[in-house]
C-alpha positions as CSV (number, residue, x, y, z in Angstrom):
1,X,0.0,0.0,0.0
2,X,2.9,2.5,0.8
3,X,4.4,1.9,-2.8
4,X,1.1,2.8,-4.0
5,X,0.6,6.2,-2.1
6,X,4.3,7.1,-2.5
7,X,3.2,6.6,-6.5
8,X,0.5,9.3,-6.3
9,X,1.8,12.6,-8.3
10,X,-1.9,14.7,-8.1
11,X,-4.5,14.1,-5.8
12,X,-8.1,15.8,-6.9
13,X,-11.5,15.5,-5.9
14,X,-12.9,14.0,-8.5
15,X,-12.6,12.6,-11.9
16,X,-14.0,15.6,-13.5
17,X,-11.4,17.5,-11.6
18,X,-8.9,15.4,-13.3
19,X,-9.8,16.1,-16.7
20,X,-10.1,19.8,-16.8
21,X,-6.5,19.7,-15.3
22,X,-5.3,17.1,-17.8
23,X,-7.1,19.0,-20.7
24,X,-6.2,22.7,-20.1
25,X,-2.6,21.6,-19.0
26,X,-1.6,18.8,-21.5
27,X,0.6,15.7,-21.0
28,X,3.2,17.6,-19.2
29,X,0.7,17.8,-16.2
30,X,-1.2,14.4,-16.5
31,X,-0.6,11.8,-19.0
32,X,-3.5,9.8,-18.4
33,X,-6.1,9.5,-16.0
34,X,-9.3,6.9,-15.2
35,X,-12.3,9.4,-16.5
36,X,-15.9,8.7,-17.3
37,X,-16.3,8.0,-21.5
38,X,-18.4,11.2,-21.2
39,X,-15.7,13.1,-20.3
40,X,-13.7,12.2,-22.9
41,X,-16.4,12.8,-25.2
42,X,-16.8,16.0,-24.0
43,X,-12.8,17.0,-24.7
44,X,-13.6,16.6,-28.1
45,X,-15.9,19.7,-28.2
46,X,-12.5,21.4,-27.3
47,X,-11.2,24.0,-29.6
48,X,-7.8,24.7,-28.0
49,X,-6.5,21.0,-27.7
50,X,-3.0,21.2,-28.8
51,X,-3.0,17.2,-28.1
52,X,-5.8,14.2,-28.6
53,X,-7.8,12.6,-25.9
54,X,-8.5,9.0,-26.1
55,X,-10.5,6.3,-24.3
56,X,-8.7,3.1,-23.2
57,X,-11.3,0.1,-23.2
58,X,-9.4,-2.7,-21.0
59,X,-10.3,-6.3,-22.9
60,X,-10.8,-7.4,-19.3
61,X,-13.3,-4.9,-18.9
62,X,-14.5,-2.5,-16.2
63,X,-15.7,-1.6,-13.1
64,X,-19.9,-0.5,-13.4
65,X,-20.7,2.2,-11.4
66,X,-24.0,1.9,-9.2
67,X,-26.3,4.3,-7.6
68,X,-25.9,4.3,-3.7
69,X,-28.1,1.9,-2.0
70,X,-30.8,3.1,-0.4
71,X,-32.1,2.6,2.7
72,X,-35.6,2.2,3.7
């Protein structure tokens, strides 16, 4: 777990957070990052890229996100 933490370069608040970062600062800042497929999709609308964005699809596969389970 320590080599893990020691590994960490940025920490943010969310993914979202990540990707403006990584997108108005380029490569040099953040070289890749795990974002929602929206998000990428959304750098696209970007005028000012000077560098592409892409999505990564894992052949293993990923994690689903769920809605918090609610108690009743």
């Amino acid at each position: 777990m320590a080599g893990i933490e020691n590994s960490v370069v940025h920490y943010g608040s969310s993914t979202g957070f990540f990707g403006r970062k990584m997108f108005a600062n380029g490569p040099q800042y953040l070289s890749a990052a795990v974002l929602y497929e929206s998000t990428v999709v959304e750098s696209y609308a970007e005028q000012n890229m000077p560098f592409p964005v892409v999505a990564i699809y894992p052949k293993e596969g990923t994690f689903l996100e769920r809605p918090p389970h609610r108690r009743g």
